[in-house]
N, C-alpha and C positions, 0 to 999 in steps of 0.2 A: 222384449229387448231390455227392459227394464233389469230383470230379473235376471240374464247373462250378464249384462255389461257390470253392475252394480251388486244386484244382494244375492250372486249364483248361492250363498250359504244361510241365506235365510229359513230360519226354523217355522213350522205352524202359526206356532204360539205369535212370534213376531208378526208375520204378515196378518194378521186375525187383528194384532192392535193397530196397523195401519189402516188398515179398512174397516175399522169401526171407527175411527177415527175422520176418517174422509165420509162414512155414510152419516156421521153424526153431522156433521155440515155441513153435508147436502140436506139430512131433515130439518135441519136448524133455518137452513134457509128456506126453506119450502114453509114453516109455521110464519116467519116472519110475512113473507107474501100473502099467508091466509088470514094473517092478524090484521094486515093493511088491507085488502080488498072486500072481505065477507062484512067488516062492519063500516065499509065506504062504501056499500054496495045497499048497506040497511037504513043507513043515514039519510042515501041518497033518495032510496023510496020513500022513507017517511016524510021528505021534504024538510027537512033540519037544516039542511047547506045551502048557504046564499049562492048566489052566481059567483061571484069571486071564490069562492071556499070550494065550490066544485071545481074549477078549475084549477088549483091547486091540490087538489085529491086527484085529481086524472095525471097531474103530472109525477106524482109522489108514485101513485101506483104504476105510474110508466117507467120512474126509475126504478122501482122492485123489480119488476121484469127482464128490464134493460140488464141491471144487477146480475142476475142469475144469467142471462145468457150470456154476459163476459164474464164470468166464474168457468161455465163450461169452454166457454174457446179460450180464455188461460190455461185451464188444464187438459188442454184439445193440445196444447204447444208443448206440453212434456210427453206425450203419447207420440210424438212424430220420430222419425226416423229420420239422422241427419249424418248423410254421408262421409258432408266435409269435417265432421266434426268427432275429436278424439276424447270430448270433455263426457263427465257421468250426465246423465240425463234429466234435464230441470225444465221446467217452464221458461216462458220466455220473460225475460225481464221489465221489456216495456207492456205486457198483457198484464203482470202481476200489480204495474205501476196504475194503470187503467183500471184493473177492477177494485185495487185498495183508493184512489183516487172518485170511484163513480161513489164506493161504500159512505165515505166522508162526505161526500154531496149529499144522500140520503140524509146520511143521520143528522147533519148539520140542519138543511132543510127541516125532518121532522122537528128536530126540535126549536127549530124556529120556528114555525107553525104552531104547534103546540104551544108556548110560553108566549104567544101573541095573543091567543085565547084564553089563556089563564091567567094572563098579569094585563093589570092596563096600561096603556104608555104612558108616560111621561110626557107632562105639556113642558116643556123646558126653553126658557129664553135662548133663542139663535144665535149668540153670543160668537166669536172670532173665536175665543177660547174655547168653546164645545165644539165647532165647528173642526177646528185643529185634530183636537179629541177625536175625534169620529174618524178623520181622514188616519188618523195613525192608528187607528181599532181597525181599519180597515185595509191598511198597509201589512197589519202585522198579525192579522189571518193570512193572508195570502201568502205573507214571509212562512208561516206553521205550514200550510197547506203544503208549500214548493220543498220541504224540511219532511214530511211525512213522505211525499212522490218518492225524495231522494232516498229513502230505508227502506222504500219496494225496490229500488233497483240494487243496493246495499244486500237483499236476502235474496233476489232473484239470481245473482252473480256469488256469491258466500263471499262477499266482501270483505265481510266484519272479520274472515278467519285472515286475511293479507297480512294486515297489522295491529297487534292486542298491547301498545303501548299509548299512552297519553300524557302531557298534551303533544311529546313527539313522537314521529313514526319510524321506529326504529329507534336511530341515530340519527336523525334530520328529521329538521320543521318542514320541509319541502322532501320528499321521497324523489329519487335519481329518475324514476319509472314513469311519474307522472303523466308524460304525453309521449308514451311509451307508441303508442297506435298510431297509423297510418290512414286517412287523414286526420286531423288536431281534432274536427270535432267530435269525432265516434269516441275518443280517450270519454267523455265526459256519460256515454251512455252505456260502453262497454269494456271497460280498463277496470278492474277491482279496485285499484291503485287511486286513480283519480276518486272513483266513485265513493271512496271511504272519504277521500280527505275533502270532497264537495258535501259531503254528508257530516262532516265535524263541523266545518264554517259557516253551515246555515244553521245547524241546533246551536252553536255560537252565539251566532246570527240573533237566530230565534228569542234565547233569553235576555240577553241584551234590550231588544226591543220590547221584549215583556215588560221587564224591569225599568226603560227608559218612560213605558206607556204607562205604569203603575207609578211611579213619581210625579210624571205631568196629571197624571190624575187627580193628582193628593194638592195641586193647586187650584184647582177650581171645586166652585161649590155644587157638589153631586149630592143625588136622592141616597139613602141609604143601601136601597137592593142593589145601586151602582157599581159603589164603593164595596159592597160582599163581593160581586162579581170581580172588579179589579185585584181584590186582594186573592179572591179566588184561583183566578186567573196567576196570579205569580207564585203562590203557593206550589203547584201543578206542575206548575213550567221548571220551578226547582226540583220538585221533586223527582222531574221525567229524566 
């Protein structure tokens, strides 16, 4: 289907770099799963992992799995055959949002786990002002996290091709299209239109609150590794 509706002029050569390209991802993920279980699996017999640390190894490696089986029913949703539909043939956008969404819980996870074991916490006075601190580091992962959702469904749709001008789209701060769809909510998960300009306001969004969270940082007195990581952290956010 594929292959009529879209690449009917597809040479060897070309399709040979698609599917090495798709089999290198699929091995890529298959090594990560064996990186995660064969020595959680070595650990676990030598008896190295407390009770808390195993359970946390069971859940890591349940997302590895998890992982890989919404990768296949993502791209179970571009293999399908859709009647009503006259558009080239993609994955589905809310599967793509899912599986880059599960990806970021992994890694996020491992590396929290990991850097919990390799650094030691910090005894830190429970102060209002740390307290603040914490509640906005945690406000503005979630702002990143709902900002990363938003450029799976941006690449799931070819969003980004709608409109290639900044900071306006087109000729307007507001595009005419915007809630173009029928009902108002679907504009927000399936309108290219919307979805580009909900995907400029929260990376907006995003830096803004990086930036707001590295200042308030710079007024209370932090550990060192803190303050790397604050600065770290808005370096990144600029550069992205």
């Amino acid at each position: 289907t594929v292959f009529n509706s879209l690449n009917h002029d597809m040479t060897l050569t070309e399709f040979k770099f698609i599917w090495y390209m798709e089999y290198s991802h699929r091995m890529w993920g298959r090594v990560v799963g064996l990186a995660y279980i064969l020595p959680a699996a070595y650990f676990w017999k030598k008896g190295w992992l407390s009770r808390p640390m195993k359970g946390c190894v069971l859940a890591l490696c349940g997302l590895v799995c998890f992982q890989g089986l919404l990768g296949w029913y993502m791209v179970k949703s571009g293999l399908e055959e859709k009647p009503d539909s006259y558009d080239i043939p993609r994955v589905s956008q809310y599967r793509l949002a899912a599986h880059l969404g599960s990806a970021l819980v992994l890694y996020s996870a491992s590396l929290w786990t990991g850097l919990t074991l390799l650094l030691p916490r910090h005894k830190l006075p429970e102060t209002h002002q740390l307290l603040r601190l914490r509640q906005y580091a945690h406000g503005t992962t979630a702002l990143i996290f709902l900002t990363a959702l938003s450029g799976a469904f941006v690449a799931g749709l070819d969003a980004g091709l709608v409109y290639n001008s900044f900071p306006k789209m087109g000729e307007r701060w507001i595009p005419d299209d915007l809630f173009a769809f029928s009902p108002m909510l679907r504009n927000i998960f399936e309108n290219p239109t919307t979805v580009q300009f909900d995907h400029r306001i929260l990376g907006i969004a995003s830096v803004t609150a990086v930036t707001a969270l590295y200042l308030f940082s710079r007024k209370i007195p932090l550990p060192r590794r803190t303050r790397m990581a604050m600065t770290s952290l808005l370096a990144v956010a600029c550069m992205q």
